[in-house]
C-alpha positions as CSV (number, residue, x, y, z in Angstrom):
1,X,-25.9,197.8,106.4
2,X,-28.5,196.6,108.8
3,X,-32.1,197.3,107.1
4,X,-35.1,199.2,108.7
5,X,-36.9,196.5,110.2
6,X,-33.6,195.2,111.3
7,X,-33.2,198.5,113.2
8,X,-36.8,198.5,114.3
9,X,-36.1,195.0,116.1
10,X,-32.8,196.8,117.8
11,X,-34.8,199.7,118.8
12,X,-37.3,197.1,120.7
13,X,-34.6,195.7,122.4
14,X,-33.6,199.1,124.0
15,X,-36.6,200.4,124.6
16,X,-36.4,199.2,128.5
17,X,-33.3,202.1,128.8
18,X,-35.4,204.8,128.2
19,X,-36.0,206.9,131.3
20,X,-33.0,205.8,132.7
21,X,-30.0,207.5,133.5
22,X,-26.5,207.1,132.5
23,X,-24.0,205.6,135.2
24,X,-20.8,205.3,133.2
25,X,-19.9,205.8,129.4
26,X,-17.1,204.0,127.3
27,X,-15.5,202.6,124.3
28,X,-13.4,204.4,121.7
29,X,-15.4,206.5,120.2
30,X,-14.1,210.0,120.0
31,X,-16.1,212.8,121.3
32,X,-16.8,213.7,124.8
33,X,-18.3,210.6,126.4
34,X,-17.9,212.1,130.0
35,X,-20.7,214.8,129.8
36,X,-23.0,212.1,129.1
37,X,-22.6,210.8,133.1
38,X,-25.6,211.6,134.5
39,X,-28.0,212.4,131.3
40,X,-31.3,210.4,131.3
41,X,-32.2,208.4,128.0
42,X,-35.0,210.6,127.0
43,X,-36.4,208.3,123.6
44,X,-34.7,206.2,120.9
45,X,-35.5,206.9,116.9
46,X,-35.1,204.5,114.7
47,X,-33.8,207.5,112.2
48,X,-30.8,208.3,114.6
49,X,-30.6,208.6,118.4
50,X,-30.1,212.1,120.4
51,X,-27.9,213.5,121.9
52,X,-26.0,210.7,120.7
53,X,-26.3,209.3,116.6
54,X,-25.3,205.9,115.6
55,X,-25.1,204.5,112.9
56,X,-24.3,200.5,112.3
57,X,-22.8,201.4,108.7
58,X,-22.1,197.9,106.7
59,X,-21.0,196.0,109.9
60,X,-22.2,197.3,113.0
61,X,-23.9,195.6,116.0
62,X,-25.1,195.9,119.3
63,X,-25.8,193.8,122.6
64,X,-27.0,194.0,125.6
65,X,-26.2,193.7,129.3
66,X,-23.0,191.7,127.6
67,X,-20.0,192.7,125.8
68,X,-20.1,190.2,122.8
69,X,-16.7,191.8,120.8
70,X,-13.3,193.0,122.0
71,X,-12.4,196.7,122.9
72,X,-10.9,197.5,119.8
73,X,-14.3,196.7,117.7
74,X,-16.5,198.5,121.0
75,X,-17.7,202.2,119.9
76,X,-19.5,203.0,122.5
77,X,-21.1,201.3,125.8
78,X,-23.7,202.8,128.0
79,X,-24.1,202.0,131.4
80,X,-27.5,202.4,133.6
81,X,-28.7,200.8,136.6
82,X,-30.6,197.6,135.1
83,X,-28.2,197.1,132.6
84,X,-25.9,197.9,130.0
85,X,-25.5,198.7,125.9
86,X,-22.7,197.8,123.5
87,X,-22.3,199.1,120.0
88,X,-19.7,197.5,118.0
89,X,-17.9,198.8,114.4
90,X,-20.1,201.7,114.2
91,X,-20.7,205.9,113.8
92,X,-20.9,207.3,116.7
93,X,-21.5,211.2,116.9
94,X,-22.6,213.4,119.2
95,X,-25.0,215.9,118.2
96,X,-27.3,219.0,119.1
97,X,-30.7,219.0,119.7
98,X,-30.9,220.9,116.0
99,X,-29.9,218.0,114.5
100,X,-33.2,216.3,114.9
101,X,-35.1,219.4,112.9
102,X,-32.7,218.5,109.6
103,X,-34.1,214.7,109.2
104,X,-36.8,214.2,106.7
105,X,-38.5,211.6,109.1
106,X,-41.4,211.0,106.4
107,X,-38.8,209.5,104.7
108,X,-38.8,206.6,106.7
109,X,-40.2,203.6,105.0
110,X,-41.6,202.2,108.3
111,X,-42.6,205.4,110.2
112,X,-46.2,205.9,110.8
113,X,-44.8,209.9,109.3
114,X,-44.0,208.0,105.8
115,X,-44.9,210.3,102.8
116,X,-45.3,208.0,99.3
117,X,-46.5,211.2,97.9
118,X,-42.8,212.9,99.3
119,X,-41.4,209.6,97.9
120,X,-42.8,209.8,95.0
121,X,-41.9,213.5,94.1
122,X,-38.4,212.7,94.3
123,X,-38.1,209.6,92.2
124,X,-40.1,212.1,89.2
125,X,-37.2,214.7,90.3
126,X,-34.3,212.3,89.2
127,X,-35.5,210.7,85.9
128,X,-31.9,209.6,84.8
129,X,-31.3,207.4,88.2
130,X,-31.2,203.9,88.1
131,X,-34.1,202.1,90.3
132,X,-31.6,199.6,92.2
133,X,-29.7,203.3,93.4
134,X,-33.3,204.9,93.9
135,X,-34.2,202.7,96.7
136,X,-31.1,202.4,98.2
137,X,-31.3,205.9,98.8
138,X,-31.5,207.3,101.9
139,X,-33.1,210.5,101.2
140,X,-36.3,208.2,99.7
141,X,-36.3,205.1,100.8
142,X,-34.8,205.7,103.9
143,X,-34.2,201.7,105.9
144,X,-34.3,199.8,102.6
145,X,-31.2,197.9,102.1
146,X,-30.1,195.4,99.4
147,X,-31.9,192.5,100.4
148,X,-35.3,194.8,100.0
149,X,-34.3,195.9,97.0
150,X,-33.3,192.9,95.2
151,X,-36.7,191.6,96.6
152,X,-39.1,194.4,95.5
153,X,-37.5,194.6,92.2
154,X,-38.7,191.2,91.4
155,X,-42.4,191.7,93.2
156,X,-42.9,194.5,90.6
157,X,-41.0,192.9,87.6
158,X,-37.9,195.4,86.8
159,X,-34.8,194.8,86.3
160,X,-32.6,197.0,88.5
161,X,-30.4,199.0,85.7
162,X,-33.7,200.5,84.7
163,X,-33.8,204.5,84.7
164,X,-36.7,206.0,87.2
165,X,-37.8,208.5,84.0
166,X,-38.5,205.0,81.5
167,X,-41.0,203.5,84.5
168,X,-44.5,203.8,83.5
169,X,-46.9,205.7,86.4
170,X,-48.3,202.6,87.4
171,X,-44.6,200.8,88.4
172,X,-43.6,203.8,90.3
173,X,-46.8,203.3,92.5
174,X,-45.7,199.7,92.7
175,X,-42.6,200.5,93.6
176,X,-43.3,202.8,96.2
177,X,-45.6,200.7,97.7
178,X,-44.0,197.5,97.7
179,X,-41.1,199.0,99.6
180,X,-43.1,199.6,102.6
181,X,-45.1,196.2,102.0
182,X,-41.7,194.4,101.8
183,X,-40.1,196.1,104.6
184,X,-42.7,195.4,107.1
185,X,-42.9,191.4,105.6
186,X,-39.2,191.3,106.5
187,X,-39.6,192.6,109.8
188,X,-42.5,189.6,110.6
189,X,-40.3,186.7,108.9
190,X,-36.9,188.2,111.1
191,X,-39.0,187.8,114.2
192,X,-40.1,184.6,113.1
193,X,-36.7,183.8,112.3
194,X,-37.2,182.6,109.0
195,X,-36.1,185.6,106.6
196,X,-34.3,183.8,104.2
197,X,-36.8,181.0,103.2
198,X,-38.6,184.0,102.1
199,X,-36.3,185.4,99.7
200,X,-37.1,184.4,96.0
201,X,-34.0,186.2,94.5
202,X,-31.6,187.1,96.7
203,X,-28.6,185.2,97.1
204,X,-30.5,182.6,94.8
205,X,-29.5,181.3,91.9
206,X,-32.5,179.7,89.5
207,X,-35.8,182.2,89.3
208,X,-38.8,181.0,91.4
209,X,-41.3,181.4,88.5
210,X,-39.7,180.6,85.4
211,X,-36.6,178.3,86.2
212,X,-34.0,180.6,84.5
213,X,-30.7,181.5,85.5
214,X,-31.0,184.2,87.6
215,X,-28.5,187.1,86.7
216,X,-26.0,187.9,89.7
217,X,-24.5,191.4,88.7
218,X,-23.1,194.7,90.5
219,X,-25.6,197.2,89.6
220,X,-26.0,201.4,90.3
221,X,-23.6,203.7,91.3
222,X,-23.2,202.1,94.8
223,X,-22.2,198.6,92.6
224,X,-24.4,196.4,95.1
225,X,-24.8,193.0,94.2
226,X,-28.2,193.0,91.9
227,X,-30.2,189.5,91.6
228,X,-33.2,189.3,89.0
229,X,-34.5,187.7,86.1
230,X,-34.1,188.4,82.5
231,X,-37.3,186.9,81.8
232,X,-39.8,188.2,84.3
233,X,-37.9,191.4,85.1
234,X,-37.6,193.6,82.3
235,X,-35.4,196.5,81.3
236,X,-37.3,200.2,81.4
């Protein structure tokens, strides 16, 4: 699943099609593209995009002005006047304008309308939760992936199988705010183009600080792939 500042960098790249209106709709998505001829591309959210949502799930993607994948992988394209948008192996839904007044946009680690108080009111509310599956949930940490998580985990020093309720006060504040400090590193370094010479444990194999064996597990309920460090992670 493509990670918030991921999606911010996608949202950049379409910001030019706002304002504009819709020539021709296609792909094989399967609502009704047609009433969408003729609509004007009011504004793009980074939590979801109205009237129409999309979601890149573990392996979407997107171009522009080119269609980079065959018709069988292309959910949806958009046509306007200056150019065109392809979304590949995706969600596509068409929603109501309702829709919007459901999403908790202060749940959005990289919103200006992010909450860490909302954030941290939830974690308190699920004690028993591990904190690998607490930020990769959507409802809290909503644009923090695995490579985030696997990241933050080791800025704060906690080992991923480690239930919210054990965390002392002063590691949920970490936690919280190291989500949002990570996210918006990321989102520097993939502009930069140099994301992964940043990562200390992800995908790594030897612990940048103490030279042990880094531990390479399937973690939480979701059983995503965990990296840490016995040694300067420790178990709540």
């Amino acid at each position: 699943m493509p990670e918030g500042p991921s999606i911010i960098l996608m949202k950049e790249s379409l910001l030019p099609f706002t304002g504009q209106q819709v020539t021709e709709i296609s792909g094989n998505a399967q609502f009704e593209k047609d009433s969408f001829v003729g609509q004007i591309l009011l504004e793009i959210r980074t939590f979801g995009k109205q009237v129409i949502r999309i979601h890149l799930l573990m392996f979407g993607s997107y171009s522009i002005d080119e269609q980079t994948k065959p018709d069988k992988s292309l959910r949806l394209a958009l046509f306007f006047s200056s150019g065109s948008i392809y979304f590949y192996t995706c969600s596509v839904k068409s929603v109501d304008l309702e829709y919007l007044s459901y999403i908790d946009w202060e749940a959005d680690i990289m919103s200006d309308s992010w909450n860490p108080e909302k954030a941290k009111e939830k974690l308190k509310a699920n004690p028993t939760m591990m904190v690998c599956d607490a930020l990769m949930n959507q409802d809290i940490f909503s644009g923090v992936g695995n490579i985030i998580k696997n990241e933050v985990l080791f800025r704060i020093g906690v080992q991923p199988e480690s239930p919210l309720g054990h965390l002392p006060p002063g590691k949920i504040k970490k936690l919280i705010e190291e989500a949002r400090n990570y996210s918006f590193d990321f989102l520097k370094w993939k502009r930069e183009f140099v994301l992964k010479k940043h990562w200390l444990v992800h995908t790594r194999s030897t612990c940048p600080v103490c030279g042990q064996k880094l531990i390479k597990k399937q973690t939480g309920a979701g059983k995503r792939r965990s990296f840490f460090c016995e040694k300067d992670q420790k178990l709540y």
